[in-house]
PDB file of the backbone (N, CA, C, O) and the ligand in Angstrom, with CONECT records:
HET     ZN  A 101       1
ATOM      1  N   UNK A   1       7.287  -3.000  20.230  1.00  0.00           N
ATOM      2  CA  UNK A   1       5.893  -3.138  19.818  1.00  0.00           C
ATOM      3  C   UNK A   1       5.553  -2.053  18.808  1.00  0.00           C
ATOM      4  O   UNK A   1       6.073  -0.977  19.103  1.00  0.00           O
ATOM      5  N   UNK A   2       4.785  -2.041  17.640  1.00  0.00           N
ATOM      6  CA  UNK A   2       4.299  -1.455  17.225  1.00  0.00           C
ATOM      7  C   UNK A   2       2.966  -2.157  16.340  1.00  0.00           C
ATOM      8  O   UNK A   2       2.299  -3.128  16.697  1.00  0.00           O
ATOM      9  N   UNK A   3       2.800  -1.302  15.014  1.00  0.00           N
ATOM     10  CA  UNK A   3       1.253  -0.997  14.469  1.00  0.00           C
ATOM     11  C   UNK A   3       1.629  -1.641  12.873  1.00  0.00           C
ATOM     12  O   UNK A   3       2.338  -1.245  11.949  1.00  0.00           O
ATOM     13  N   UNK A   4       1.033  -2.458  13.024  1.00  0.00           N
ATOM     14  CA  UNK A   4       1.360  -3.375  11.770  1.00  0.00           C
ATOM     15  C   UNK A   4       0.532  -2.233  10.529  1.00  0.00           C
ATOM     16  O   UNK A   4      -0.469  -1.559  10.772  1.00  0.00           O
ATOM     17  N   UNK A   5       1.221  -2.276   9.322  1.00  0.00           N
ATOM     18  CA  UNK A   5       0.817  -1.366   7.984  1.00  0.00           C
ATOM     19  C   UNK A   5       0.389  -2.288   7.145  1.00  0.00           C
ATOM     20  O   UNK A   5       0.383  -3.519   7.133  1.00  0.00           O
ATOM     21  N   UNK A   6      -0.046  -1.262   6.294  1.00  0.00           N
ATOM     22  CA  UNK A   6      -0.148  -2.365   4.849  1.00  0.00           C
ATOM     23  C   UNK A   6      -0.082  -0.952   3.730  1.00  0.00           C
ATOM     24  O   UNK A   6       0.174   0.153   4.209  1.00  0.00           O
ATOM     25  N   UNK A   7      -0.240  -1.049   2.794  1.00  0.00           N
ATOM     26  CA  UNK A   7      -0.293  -0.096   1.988  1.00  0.00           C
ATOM     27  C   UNK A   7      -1.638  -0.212   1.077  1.00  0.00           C
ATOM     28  O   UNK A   7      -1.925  -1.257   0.492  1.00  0.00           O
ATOM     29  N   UNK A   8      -2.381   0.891   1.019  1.00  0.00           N
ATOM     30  CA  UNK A   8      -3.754   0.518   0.309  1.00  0.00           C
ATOM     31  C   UNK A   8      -3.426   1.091  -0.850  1.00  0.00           C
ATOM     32  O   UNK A   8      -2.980   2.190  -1.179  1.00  0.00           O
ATOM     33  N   UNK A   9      -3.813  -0.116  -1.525  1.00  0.00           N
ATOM     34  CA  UNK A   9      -3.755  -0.475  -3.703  1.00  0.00           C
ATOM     35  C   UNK A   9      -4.373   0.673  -3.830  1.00  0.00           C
ATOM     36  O   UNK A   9      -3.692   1.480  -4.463  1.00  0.00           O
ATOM     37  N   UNK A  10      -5.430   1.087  -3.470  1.00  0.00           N
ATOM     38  CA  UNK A  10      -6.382   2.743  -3.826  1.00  0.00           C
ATOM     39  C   UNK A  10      -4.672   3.717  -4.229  1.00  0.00           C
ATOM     40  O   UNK A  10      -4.182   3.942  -5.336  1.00  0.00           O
ATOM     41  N   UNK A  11      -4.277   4.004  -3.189  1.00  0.00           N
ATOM     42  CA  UNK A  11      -3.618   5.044  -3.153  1.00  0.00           C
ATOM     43  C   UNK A  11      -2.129   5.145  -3.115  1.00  0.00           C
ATOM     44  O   UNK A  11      -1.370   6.114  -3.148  1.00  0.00           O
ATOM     45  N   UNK A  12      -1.958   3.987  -3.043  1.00  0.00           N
ATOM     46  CA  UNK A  12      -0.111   3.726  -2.534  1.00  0.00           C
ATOM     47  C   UNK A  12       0.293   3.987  -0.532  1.00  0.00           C
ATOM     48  O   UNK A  12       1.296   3.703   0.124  1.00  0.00           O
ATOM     49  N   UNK A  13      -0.754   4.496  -0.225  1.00  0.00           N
ATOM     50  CA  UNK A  13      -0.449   5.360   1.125  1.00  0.00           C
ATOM     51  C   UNK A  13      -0.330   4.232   2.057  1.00  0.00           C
ATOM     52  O   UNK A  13      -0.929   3.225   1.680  1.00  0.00           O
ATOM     53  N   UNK A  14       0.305   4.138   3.204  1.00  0.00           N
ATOM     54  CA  UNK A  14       0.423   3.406   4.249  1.00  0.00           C
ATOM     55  C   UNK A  14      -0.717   3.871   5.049  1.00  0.00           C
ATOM     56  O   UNK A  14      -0.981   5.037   5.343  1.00  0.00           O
ATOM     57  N   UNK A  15      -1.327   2.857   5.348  1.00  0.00           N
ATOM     58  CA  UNK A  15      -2.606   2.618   6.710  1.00  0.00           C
ATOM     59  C   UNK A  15      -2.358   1.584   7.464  1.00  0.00           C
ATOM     60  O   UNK A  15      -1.881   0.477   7.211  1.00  0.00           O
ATOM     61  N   UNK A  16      -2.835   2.201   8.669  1.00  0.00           N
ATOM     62  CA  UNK A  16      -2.781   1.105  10.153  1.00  0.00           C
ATOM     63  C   UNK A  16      -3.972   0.206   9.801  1.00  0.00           C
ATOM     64  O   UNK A  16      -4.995   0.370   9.135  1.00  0.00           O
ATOM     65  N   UNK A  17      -3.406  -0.889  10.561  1.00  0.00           N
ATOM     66  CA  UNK A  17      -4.663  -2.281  10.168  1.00  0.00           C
ATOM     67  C   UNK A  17      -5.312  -2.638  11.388  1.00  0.00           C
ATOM     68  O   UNK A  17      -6.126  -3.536  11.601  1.00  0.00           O
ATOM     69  N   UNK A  18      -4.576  -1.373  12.526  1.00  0.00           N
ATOM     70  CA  UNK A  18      -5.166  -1.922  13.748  1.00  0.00           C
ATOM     71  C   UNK A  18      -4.770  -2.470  15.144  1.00  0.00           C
ATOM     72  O   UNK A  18      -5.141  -2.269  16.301  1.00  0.00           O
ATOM     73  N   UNK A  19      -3.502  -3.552  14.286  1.00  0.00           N
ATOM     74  CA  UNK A  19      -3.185  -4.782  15.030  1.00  0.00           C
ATOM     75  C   UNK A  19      -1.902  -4.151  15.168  1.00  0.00           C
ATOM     76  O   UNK A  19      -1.279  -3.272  14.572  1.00  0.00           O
ATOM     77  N   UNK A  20      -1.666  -5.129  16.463  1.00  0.00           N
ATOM     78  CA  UNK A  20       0.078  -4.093  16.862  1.00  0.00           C
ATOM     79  C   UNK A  20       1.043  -5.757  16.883  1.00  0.00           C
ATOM     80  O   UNK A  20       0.587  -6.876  16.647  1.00  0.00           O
ATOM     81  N   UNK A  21       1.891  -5.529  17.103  1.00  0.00           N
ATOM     82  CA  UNK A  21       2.724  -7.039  16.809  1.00  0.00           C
ATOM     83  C   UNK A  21       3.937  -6.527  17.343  1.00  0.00           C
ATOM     84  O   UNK A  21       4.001  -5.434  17.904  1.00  0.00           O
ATOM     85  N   UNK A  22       5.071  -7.432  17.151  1.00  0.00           N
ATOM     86  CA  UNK A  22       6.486  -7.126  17.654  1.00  0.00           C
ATOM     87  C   UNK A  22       6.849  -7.415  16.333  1.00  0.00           C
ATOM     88  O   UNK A  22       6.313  -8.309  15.677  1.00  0.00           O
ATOM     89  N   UNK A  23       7.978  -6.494  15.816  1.00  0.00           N
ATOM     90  CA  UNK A  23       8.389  -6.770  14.330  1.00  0.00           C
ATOM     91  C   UNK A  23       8.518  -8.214  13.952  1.00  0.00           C
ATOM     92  O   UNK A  23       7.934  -8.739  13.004  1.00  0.00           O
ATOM     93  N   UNK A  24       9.814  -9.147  15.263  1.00  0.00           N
ATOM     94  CA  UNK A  24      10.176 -10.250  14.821  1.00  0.00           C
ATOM     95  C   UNK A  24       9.326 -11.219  14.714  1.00  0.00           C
ATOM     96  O   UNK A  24       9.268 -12.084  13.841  1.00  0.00           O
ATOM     97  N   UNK A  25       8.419 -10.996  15.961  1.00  0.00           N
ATOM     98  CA  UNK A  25       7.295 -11.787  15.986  1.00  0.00           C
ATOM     99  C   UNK A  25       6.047 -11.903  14.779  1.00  0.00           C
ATOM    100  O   UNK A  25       5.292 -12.861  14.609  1.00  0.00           O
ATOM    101  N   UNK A  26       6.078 -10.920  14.191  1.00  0.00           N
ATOM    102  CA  UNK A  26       5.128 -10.321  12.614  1.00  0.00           C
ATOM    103  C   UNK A  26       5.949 -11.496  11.939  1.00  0.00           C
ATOM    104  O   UNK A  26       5.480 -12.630  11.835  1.00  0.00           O
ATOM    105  N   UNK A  27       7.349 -11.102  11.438  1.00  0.00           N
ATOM    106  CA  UNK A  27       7.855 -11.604  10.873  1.00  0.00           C
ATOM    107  C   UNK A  27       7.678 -13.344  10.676  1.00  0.00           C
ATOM    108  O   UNK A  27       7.718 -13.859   9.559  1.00  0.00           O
ATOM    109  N   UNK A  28       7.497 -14.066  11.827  1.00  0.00           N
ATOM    110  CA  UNK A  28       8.245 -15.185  11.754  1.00  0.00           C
ATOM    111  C   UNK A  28       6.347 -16.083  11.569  1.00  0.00           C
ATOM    112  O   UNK A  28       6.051 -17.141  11.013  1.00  0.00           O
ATOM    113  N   UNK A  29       5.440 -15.045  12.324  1.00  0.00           N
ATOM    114  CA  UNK A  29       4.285 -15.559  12.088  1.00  0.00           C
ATOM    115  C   UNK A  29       3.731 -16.246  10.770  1.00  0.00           C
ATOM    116  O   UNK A  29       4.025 -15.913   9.621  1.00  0.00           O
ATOM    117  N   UNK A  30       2.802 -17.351  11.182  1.00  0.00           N
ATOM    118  CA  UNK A  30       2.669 -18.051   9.487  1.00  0.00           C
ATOM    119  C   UNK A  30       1.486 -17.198   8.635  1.00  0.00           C
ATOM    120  O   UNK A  30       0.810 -16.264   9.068  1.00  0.00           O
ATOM    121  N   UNK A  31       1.468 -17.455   8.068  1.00  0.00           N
ATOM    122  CA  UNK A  31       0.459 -16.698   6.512  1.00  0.00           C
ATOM    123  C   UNK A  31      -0.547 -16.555   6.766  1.00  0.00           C
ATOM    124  O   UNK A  31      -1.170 -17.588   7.012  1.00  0.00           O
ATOM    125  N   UNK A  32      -1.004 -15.755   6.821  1.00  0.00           N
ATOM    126  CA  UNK A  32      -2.583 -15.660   6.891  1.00  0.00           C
ATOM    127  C   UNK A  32      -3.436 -14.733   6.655  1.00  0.00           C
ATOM    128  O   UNK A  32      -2.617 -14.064   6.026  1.00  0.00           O
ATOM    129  N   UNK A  33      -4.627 -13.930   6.595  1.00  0.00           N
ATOM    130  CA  UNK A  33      -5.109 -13.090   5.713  1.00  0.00           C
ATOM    131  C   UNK A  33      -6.644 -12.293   6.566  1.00  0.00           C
ATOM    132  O   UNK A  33      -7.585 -12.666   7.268  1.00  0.00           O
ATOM    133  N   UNK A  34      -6.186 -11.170   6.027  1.00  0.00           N
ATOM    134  CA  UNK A  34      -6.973 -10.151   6.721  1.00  0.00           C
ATOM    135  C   UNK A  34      -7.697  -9.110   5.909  1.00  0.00           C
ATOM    136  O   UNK A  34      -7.366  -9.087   4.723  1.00  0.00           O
ATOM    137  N   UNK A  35      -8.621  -8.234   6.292  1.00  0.00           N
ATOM    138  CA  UNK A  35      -9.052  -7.460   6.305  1.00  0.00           C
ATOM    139  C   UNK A  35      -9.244  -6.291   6.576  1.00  0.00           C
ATOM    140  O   UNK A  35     -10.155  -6.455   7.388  1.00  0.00           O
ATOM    141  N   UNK A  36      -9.102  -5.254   6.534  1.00  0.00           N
ATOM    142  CA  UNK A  36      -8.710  -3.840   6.821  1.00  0.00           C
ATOM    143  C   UNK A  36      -9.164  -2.572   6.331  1.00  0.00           C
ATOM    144  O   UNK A  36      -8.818  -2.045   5.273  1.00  0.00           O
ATOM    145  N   UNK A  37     -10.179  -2.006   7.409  1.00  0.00           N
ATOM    146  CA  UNK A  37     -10.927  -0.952   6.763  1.00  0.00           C
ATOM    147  C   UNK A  37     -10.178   0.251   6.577  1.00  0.00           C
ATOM    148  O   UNK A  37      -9.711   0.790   7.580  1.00  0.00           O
ATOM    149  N   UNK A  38      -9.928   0.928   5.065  1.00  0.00           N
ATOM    150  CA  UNK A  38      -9.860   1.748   4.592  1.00  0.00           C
ATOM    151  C   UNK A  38     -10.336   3.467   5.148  1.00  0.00           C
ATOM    152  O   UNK A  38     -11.528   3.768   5.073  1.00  0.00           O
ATOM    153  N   UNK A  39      -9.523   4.295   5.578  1.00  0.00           N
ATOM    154  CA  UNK A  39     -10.436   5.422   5.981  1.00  0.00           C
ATOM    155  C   UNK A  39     -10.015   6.306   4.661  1.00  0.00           C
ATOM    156  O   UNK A  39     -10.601   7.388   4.639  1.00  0.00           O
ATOM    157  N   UNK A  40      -9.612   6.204   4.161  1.00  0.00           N
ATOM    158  CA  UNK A  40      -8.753   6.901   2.565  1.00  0.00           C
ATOM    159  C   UNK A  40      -9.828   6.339   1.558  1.00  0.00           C
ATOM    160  O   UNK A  40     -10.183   7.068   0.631  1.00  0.00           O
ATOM    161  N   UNK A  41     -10.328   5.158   1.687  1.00  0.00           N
ATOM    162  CA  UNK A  41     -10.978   4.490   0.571  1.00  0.00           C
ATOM    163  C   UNK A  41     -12.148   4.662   0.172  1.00  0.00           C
ATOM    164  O   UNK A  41     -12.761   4.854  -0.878  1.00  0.00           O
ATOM    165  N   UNK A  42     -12.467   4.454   2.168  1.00  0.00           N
ATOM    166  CA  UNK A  42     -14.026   3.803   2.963  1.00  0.00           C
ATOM    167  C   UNK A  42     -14.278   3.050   2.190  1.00  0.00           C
ATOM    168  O   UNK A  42     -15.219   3.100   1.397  1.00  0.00           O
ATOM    169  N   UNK A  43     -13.344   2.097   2.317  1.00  0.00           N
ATOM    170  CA  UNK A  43     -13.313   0.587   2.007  1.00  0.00           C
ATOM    171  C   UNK A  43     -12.609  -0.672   2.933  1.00  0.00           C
ATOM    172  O   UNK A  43     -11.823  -0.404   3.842  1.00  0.00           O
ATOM    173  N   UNK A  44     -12.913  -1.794   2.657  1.00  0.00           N
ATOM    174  CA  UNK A  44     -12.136  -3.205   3.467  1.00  0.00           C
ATOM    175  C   UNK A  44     -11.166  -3.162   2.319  1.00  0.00           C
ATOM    176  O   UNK A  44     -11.457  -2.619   1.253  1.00  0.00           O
ATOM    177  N   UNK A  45     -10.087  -3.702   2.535  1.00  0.00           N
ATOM    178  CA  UNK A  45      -8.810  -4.212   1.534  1.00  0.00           C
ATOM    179  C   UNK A  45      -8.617  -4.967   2.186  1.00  0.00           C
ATOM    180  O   UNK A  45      -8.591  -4.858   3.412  1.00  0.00           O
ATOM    181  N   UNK A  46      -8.439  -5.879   1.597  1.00  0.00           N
ATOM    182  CA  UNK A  46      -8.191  -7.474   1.897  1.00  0.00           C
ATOM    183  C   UNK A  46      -6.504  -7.661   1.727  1.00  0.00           C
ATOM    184  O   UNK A  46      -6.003  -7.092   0.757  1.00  0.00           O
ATOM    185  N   UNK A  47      -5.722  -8.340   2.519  1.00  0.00           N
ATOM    186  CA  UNK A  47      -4.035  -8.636   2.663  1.00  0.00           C
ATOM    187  C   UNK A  47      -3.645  -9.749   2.971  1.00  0.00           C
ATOM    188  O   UNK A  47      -4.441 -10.498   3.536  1.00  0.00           O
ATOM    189  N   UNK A  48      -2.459 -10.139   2.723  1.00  0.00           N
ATOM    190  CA  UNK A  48      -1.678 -11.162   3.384  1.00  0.00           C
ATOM    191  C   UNK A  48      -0.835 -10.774   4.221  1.00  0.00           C
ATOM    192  O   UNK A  48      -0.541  -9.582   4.144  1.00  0.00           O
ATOM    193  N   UNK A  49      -0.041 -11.740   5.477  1.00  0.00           N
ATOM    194  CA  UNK A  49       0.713 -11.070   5.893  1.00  0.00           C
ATOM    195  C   UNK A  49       1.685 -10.693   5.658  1.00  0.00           C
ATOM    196  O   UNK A  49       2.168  -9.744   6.276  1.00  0.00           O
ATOM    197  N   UNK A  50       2.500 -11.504   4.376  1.00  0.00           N
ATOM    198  CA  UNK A  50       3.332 -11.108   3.642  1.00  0.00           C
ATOM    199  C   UNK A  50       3.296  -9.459   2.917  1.00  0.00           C
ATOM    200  O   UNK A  50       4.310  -8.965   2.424  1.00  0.00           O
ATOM    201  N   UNK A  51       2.293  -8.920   2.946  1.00  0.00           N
ATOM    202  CA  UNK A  51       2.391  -7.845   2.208  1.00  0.00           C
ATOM    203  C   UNK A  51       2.237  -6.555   3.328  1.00  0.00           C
ATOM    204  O   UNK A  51       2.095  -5.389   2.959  1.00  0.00           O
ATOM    205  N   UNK A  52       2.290  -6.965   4.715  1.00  0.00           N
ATOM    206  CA  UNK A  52       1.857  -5.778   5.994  1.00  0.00           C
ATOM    207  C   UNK A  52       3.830  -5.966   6.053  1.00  0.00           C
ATOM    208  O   UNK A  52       4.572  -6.768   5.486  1.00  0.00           O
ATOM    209  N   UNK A  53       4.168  -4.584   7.204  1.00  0.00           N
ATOM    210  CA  UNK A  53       5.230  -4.642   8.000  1.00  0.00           C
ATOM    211  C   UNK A  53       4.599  -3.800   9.202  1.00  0.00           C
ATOM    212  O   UNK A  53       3.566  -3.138   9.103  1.00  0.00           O
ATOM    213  N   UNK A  54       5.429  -3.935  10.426  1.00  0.00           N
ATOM    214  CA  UNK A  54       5.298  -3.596  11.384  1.00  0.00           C
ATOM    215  C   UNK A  54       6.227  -1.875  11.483  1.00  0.00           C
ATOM    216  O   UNK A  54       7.427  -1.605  11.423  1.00  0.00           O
ATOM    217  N   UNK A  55       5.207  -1.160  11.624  1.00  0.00           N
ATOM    218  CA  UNK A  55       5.883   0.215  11.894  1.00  0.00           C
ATOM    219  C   UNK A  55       6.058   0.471  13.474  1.00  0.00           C
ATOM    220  O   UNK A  55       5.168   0.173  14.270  1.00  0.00           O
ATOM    221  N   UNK A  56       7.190   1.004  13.831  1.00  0.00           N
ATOM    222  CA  UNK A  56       7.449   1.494  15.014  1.00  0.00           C
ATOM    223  C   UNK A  56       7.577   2.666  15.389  1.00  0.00           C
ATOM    224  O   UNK A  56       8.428   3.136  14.634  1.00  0.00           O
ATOM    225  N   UNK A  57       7.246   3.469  16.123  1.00  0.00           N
ATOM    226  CA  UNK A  57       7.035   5.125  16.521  1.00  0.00           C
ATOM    227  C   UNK A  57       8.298   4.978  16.668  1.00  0.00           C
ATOM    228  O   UNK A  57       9.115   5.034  15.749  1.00  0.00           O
ATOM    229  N   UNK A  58       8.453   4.853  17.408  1.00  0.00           N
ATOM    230  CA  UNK A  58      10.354   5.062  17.686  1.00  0.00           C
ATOM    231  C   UNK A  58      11.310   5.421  17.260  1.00  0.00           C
ATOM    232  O   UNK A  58      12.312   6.108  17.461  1.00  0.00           O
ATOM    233  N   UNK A  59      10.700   4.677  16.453  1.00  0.00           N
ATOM    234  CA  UNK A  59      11.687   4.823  15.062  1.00  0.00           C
ATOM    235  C   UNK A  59      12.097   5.799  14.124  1.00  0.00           C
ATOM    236  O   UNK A  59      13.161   6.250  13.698  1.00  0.00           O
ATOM    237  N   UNK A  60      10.961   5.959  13.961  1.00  0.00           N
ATOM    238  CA  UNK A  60      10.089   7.069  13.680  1.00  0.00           C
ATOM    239  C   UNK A  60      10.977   8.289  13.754  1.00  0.00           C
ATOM    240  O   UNK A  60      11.616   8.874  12.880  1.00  0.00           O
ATOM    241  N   UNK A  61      10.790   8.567  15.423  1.00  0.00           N
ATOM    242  CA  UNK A  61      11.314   9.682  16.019  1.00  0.00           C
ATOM    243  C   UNK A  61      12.751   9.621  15.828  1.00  0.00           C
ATOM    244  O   UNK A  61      13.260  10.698  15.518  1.00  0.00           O
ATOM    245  N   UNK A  62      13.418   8.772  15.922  1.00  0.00           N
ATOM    246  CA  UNK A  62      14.968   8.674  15.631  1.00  0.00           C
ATOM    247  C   UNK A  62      15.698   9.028  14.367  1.00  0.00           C
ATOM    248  O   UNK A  62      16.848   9.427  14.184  1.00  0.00           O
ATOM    249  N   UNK A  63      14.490   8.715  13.369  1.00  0.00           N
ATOM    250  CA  UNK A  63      15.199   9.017  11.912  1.00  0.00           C
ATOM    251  C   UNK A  63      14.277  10.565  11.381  1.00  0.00           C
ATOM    252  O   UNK A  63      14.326  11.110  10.278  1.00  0.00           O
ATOM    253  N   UNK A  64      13.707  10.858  12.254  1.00  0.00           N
ATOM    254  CA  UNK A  64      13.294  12.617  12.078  1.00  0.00           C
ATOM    255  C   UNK A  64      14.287  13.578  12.306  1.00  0.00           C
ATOM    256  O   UNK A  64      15.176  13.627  13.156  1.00  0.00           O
ATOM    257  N   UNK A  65      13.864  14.608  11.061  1.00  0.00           N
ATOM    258  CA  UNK A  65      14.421  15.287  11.035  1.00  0.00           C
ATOM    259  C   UNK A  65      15.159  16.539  12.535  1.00  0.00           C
ATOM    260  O   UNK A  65      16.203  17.131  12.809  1.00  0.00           O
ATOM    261  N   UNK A  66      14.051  16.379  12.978  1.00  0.00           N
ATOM    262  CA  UNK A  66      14.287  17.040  14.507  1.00  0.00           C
ATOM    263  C   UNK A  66      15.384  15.981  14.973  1.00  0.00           C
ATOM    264  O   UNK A  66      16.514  16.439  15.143  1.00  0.00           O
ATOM    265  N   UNK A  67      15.219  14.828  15.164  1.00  0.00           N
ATOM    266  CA  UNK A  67      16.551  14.363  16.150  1.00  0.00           C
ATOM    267  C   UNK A  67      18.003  14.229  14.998  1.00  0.00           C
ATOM    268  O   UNK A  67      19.122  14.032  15.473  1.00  0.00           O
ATOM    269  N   UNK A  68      17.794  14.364  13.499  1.00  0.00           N
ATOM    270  CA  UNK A  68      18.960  14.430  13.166  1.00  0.00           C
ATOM    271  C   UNK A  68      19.649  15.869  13.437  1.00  0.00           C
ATOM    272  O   UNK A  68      20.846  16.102  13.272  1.00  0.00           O
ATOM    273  N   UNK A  69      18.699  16.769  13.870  1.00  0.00           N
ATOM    274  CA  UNK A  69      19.086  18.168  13.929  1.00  0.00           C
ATOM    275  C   UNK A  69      19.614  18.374  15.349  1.00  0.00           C
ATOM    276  O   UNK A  69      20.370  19.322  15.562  1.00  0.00           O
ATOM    277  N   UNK A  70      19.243  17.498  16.383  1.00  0.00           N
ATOM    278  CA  UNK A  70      19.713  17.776  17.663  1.00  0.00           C
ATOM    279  C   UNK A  70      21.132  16.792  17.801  1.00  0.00           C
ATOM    280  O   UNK A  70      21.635  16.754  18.924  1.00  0.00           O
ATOM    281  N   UNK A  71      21.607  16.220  17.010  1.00  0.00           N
ATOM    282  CA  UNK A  71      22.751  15.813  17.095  1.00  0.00           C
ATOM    283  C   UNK A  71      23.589  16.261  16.898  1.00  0.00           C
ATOM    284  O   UNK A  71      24.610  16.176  17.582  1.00  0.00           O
ATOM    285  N   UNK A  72      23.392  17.158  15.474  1.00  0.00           N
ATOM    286  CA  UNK A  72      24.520  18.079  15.173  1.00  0.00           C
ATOM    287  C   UNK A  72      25.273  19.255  16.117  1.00  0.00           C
ATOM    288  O   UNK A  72      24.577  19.996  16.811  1.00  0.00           O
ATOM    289  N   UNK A  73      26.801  19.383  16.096  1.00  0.00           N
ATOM    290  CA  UNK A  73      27.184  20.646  17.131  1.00  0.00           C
ATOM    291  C   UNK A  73      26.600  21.512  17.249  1.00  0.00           C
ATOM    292  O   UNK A  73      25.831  21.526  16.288  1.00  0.00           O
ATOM    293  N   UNK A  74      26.320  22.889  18.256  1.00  0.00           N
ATOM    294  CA  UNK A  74      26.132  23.767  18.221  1.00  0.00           C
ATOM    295  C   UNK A  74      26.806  24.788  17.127  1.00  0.00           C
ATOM    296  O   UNK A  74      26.507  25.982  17.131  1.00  0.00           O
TER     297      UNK A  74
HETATM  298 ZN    ZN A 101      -7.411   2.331   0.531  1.00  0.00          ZN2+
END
């Protein structure tokens, strides 16, 4: 599970839209179109779902720098 993104045209920056989804399940869902208030903008930006992905914390944490550092030998 995670926090579906989008990237706001203002800024290039990734923002949460809110909505949480399962990646595959994001994925396979049909087209459809949303709205999404801006806290970077303080604005709505309007999307498709084609243009959101689903971010995962997890993930996150796995490809940080801290856990590439705790892998390495002593
Ligand atoms: Zn924005």
């Amino acid at each position: 599970m995670g926090v579906v993104m989008i990237k706001c045209p203002g800024t290039g920056r990734a923002i949460p839209t809110g909505m949480k989804s399962e990646r595959d399940r994001f994925r396979s869902s049909p087209v459809f179109f949303a709205r999404t208030f801006c806290s970077i903008c303080q604005t709505n930006h309007e999307w498709f779902a084609r243009e959101a992905w689903v971010h995962e914390p997890e993930e996150e944490w796995r490809m940080s720098p801290r856990a590439a550092f705790a892998l390495q030998p002593a």
